[in-house]
C-alpha positions, 0 to 999 in steps of 0.5 A, a space after each residue: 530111233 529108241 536106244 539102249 546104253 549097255 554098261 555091264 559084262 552080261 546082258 541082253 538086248 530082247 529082241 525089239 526088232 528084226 534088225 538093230 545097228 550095234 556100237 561098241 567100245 572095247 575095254 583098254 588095256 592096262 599100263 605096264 608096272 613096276 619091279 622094287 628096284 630104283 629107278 623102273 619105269 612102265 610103258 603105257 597100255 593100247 586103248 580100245 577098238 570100236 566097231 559098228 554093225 547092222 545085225 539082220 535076220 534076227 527073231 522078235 523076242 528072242 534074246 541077244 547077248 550083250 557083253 561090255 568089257 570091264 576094267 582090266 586091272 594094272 598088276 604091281 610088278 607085273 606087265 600091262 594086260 590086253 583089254 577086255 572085249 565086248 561083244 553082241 550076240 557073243 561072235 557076230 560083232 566084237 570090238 576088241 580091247 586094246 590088244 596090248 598092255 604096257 611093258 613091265 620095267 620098260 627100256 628108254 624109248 620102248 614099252 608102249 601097248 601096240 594098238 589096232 584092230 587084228 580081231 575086231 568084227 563089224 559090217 560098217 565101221 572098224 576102228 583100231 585103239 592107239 598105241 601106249 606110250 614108251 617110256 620117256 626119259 625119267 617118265 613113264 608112258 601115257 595110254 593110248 585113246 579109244 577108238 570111235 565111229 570116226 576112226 582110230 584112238 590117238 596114239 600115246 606120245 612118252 607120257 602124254 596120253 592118246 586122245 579118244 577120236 571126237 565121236 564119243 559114248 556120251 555127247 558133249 564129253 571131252 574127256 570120255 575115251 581119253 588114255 591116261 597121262 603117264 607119271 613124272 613122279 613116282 607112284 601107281 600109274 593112272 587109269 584110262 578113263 570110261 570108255 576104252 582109254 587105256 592105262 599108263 605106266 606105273 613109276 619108281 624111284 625107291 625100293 617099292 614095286 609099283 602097278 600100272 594104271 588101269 584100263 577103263 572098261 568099255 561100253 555098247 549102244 544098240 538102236 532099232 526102228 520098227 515100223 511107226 505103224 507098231 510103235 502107234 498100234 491102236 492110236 487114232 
């Protein structure tokens, strides 16, 4: 079945077909920061939503918005943001980004993103993004993983970062989707990776305010199948 791969906040599917099956990733939300106080700790930020859906009724050659949620960038001394969405044809399939960013200077066993799926539209699947890490004693917490066509994103846990579900955007990657590691040591937190994963806390030990780690942007496939009768007009 012919595919496009969509990466970029706007563009467009022209219009192959009269139906197409969309996949998207959501963005993942950012991990939460740091004030310039000793010692602070962020709390890890939601990872993204997936969502399938069969768009129908659609006119030949008229063309279909496509927007992939871009990174959402961690703020120093500065709570975690939601993800950023992405969508096809603007409302009628929206995979959220993860819901929650990380909180700033989190308390011992709180801060992480809640993740879901409250806003996400698709016909066939829905899948929700884990939830961000807490911080964790002296650590701060992990990311939680993108969401996918096998279900929801794998909760975060302190710093250990969620998992990506086992179907991802790219085949044979492991690591796509993934949230990020929470940090140990003191620094910037660490970003999700492509597609979905969301970012961890940041960490302090010294007077310097610190960021949390990035969530990654998410990602968009749409298939379509024509009739082999016009995929081989003229043949034979």
């Amino acid at each position: 079945m012919p595919s496009l791969d969509y990466t970029a906040a706007s563009t467009n599917w022209p219009g192959f077909w009269v139906w197409c099956l969309v996949d998207l990733w959501g963005g993942g939300a950012s991990g939460g920061g740091c004030t310039a106080a000793n010692p602070r700790y962020g709390g890890g930020g939601a990872g993204g939503c997936y969502v399938k859906h069969l768009a129908s009724g659609l006119t030949l050659g008229t063309n279909y918005a496509v927007a992939v949620g871009q990174t959402k960038a961690g703020v120093s001394a500065g709570a975690g943001g939601p993800g950023n969405d992405s969508t096809f044809n603007t409302t009628t399939a929206v995979a959220k980004g993860g819901l929650n960013g990380g909180a700033l200077d989190a308390a011992d066993g709180a801060g992480g993103g809640a993740g879901g799926s409250t806003g996400c539209t698709g016909s066939l699947i829905v899948s929700g993004g884990g939830n961000g890490g807490n911080r964790s004693g002296t650590n701060s917490g992990g990311g939680g993983g993108s969401a996918g066509s096998t279900g929801a994103g794998g909760n975060a846990n302190g710093i250990t970062q969620g998992e990506a579900t086992a179907i991802r955007p790219a085949a044979g990657s492991t690591t796509d989707g993934d949230g990020a590691a929470g940090r140990s040591s003191s620094g910037a937190g660490n970003p999700g990776t492509v597609y979905g994963g969301a970012g961890g806390g940041g960490r302090t030990t010294s007077a310097s305010a610190r960021a949390g780690g990035n969530g990654a942007a998410g990602y968009g496939r749409v298939y379509w199948s024509p009739p082999t009768s016009l995929l081989c007009c003229g043949c034979g």
